[in-house]
Structure formats: structure tokens, C-alpha cells
C-alpha positions in Angstrom: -15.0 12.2 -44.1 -14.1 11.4 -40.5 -16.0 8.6 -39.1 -17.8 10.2 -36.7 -18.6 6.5 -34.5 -15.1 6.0 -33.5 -14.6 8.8 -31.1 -16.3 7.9 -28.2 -13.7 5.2 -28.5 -10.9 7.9 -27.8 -13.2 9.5 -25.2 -13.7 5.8 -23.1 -10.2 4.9 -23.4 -8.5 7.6 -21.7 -10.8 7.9 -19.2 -9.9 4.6 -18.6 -6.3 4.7 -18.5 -6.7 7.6 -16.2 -8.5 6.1 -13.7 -6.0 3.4 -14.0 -3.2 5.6 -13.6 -4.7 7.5 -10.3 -5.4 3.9 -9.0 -1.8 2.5 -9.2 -0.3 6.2 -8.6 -1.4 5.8 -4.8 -0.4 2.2 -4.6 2.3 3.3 -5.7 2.8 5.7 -3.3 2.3 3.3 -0.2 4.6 0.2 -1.6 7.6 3.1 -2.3 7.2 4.1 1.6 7.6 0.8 2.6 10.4 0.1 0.7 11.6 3.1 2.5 10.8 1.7 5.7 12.9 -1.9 5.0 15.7 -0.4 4.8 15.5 2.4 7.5 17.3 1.7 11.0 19.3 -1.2 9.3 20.3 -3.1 12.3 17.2 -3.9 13.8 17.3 -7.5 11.9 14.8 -10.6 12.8 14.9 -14.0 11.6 11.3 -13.6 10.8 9.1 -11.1 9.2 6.5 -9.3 12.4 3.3 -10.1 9.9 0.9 -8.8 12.8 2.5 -5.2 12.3 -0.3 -3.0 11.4 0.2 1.0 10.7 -1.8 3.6 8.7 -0.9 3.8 4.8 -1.5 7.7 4.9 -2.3 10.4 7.4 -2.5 14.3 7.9 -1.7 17.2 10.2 -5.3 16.8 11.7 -4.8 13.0 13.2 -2.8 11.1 15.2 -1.4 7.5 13.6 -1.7 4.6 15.8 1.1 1.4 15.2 0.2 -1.5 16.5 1.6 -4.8 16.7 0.2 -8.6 18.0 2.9 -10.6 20.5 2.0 -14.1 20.9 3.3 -17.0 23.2 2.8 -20.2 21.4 4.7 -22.5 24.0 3.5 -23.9 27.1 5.7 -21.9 29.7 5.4 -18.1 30.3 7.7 -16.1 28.0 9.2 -12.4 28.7 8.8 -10.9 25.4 11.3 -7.2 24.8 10.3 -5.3 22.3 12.3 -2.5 20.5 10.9 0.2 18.4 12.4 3.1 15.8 10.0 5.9 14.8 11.8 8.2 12.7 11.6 11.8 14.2 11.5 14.6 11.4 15.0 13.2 9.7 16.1 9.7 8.6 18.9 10.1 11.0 16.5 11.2 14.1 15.1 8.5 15.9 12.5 7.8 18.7 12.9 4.3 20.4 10.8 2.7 22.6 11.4 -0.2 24.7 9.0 -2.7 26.4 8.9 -6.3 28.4 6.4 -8.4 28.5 5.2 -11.4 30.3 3.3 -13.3 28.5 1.2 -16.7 29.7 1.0 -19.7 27.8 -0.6 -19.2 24.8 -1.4 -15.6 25.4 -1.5 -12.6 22.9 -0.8 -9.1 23.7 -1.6 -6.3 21.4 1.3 -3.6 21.8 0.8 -0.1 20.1 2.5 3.3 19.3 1.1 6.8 18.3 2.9 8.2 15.2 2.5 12.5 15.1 2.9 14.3 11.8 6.0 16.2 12.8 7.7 12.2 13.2 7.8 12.3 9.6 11.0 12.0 7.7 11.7 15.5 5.5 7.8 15.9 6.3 6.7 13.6 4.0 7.2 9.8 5.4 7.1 8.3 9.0 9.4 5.3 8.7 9.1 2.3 12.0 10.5 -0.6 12.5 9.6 -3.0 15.2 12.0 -5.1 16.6 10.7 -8.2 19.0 13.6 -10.1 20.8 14.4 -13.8 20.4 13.5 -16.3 23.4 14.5 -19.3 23.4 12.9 -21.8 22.0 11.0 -18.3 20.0 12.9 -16.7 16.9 13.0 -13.0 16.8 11.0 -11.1 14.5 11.4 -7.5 12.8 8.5 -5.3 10.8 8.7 -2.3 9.3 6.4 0.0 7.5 6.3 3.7 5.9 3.4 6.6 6.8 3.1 9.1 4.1 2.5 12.3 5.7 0.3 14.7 3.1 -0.3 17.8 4.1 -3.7 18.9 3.1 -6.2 20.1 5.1 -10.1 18.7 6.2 -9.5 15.3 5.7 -7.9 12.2 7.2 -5.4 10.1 5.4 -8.2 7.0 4.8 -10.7 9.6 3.6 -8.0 10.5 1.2 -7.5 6.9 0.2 -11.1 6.0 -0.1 -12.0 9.5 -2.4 -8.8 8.6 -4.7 -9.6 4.9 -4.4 -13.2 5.6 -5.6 -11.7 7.8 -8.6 -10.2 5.4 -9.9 -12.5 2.6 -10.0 -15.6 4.7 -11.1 -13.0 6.1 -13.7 -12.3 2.6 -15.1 -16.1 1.8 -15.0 -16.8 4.8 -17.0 -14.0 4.7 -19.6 -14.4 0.7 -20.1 -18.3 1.4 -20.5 -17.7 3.9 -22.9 -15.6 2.0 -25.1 -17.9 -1.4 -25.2 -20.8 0.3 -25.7 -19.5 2.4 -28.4 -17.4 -0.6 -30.3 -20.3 -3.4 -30.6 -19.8 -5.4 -31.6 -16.7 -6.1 -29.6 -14.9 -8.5 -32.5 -11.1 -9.2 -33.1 -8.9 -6.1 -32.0 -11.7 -4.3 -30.3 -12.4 -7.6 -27.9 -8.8 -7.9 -27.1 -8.8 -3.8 -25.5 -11.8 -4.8 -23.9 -10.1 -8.0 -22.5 -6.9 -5.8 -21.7 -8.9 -3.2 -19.8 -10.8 -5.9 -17.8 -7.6 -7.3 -17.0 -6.0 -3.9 -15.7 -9.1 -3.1 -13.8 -8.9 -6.1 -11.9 -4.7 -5.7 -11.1 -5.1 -1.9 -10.5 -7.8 -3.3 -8.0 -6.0 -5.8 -6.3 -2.6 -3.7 -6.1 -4.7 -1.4 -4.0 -6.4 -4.1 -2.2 -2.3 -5.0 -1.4 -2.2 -1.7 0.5 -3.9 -3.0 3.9 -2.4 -6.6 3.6 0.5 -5.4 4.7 2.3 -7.5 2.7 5.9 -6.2 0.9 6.3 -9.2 -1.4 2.7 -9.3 -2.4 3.1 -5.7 -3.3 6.6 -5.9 -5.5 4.7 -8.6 -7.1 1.6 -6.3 -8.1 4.4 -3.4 -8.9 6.3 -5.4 -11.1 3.2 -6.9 -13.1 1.6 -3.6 -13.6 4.2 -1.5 -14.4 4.6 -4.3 -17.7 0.7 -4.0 -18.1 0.4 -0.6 -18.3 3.3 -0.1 -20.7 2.2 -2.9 -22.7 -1.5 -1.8 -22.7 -0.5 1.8 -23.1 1.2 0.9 -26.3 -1.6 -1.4 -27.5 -4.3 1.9 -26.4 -2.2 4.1 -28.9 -2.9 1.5 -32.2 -6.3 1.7 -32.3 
């Protein structure tokens, strides 16, 4: 006779892992553009990383994408600040460049920005821009770079996209992890260690999309790395019970 209490177990679990999956599919998706992006117009090179470049993680045929970027004067004399810029222009080999001076008083900060269309996107799927700001003495020079994905589907904008597939996930998660611990009580040896698993994915998947608007490359090959071995190992340890 089949033991009738065990399946909402299999019914919480994959709902789980599914709203895990959808979660880390569309960080995912943003950390692989951006890896795009490093590499894309090679020989604009800084000695430092541009951490005040901002750009949209996703957009769609019905907005425009706005780039921006923060220059700042630290030093106590007025600095002329040239800044280059690559926007890829339908190909990877296609580029638009923009180039701009700035004079900048002591201690000042100017906020610099580019519009980004869909049609800029690389085989119509990624915008790729790298922003390139000129050394000055005694000021290093500093490069950024980031990748748009371009999705063509209609209605919505690219951070309604993220926030509906964002939401998914986590109300996915809550779901499939509420399933399972109110359905395995009382949550003792093997069954506490899923439900310490799933807390434990929950909380990366979260963070790793939380990495998206950080705009931070490092902190996102961390997040891609861990959970990658999470999920494998948590798929694995799903598929024993």
C-alpha cells in the first residue's frame, strides 16, 4: 500500500526547485551579458574598474535604455575629464562611439549619460557598452562595461519583466518549501536537512538576483559559481528522498 502522506512531499519539492530554477535562470541571464560586455571592444582598458556605471539589466522594443555614469574630481584643482564610449550597433563588430570633455571643479561630480535603442543590440539579443574615462594626472583611468539583454516581447518593459519573473520565483520557493514542512512534521534527521537545504537556496537564489542591480561582476561570478554547486548538489540530494 502506497503511503499516501509522502506525496505532498514530491508536490512541495519541485515546486520548489522550480522557482529556484526560474530565479537563477534570469540571473543568469544578466551575469552571461556582462561577461559579454568585459570582453567586447577589447582595447578600451582602465587601470580601474568605472563602479558608478549604471545601465538597465533588461529592456524591450517599447523603451528606450538610459546608461549612465558618475565623474568625480577628488583633487583640489579643476580637472578636464574625456570620456570615450562603445555602444554596440546591431553586430559585435558595429560600433557607436561617443566622445565627451569635461571640466570639472574641485571636488565636483558630473553625472554623464547615453540612450541605448533596441536595434543597438548585438544579433538582436544584447546591447554590449563600455565606458572608457581618460587618465589625468594625478587621476588613474577607469573603464566599465555592462550587457542589455534585448527581449522581444511585447506590453511590458524589461523591469516589469524582471519584477513578474523575480516574483515567480520567490513566491514559488515559498510555496514549494511550505509544502514540504508542513507536510514532513516533524521535520527530524533527513527531512530537516532538505528543509535546511531549501532555506539555504532560497536565500542564495535571492541574493544572486539581488547581485543583478549591484552592478558588481565579481560579486556575481561568486553567486554563479556557488549556486551552480548548490543546485547540483541539492538537486541530487532532492532525488533520494
Amino acid at each position: 500500500m502506497l503511503d499516501n502522506s509522502f506525496r505532498p512531499n514530491k508536490v512541495g519539492i519541485p515546486l520548489f526547485m522550480i522557482g529556484a530554477v526560474i530565479g537563477y535562470a534570469l540571473f543568469l541571464a544578466t551575469f552571461l551579458q556582462d561577461t559579454e560586455a568585459i570582453v567586447f571592444s577589447a582595447l578600451l582598458s582602465g587601470q580601474r574598474t568605472l563602479t558608478s556605471l549604471s545601465c538597465p539589466e533588461i529592456i524591450t522594443p517599447q523603451e528606450v535604455g538610459t546608461v549612465r555614469a558618475k565623474i568625480h574630481n577628488p583633487t583640489e584643482n579643476t580637472q578636464y575629464r574625456s570620456v570615450r564610449t562603445h555602444i554596440s550597433q546591431g553586430f559585435l563588430t558595429l560600433i557607436r562611439e561617443h566622445y565627451e570633455h569635461y571640466d570639472l571643479d574641485p571636488g565636483e561630480t558630473q553625472q554623464v549619460s547615453w540612450e541605448v535603442f533596441p536595434e543597438d543590440a548585438a544579433y538582436g539579443y544584447v546591447i554590449l557598452t563600455k565606458v572608457y574615462l581618460f587618465p589625468q594626472n594625478p587621476l588613474p583611468s577607469y573603464v566599465g562595461a555592462c550587457g542589455i539583454l534585448m527581449l522581444d516581447i511585447p506590453f511590458i518593459t524589461g523591469w516589469q519583466f524582471i519584477s513578474v519573473v523575480a516574483a515567480a520565483s520567490l513566491i514559488l520557493m515559498g510555496i514549494g518549501y511550505r509544502r514540504y514542512v508542513t507536510h514532513n512534521q516533524p521535520l527530524l534527521g533527513k527531512k530537516r536537512s532538505l528543509a535546511v537545504n531549501m532555506v539555504v537556496i532560497a536565500v542564495t537564489v535571492t541574493l544572486a538576483i539581488g547581485t543583478m542591480f549591484l552592478e558588481s561582476w565579481y560579486m556575481g561570478l561568486f553567486f554563479f559559481i556557488f549556486t551552480i554547486i548548490l543546485l547540483a548538489e541539492s538537486v541530487f540530494s532532492f532525488s533520494m528522498s
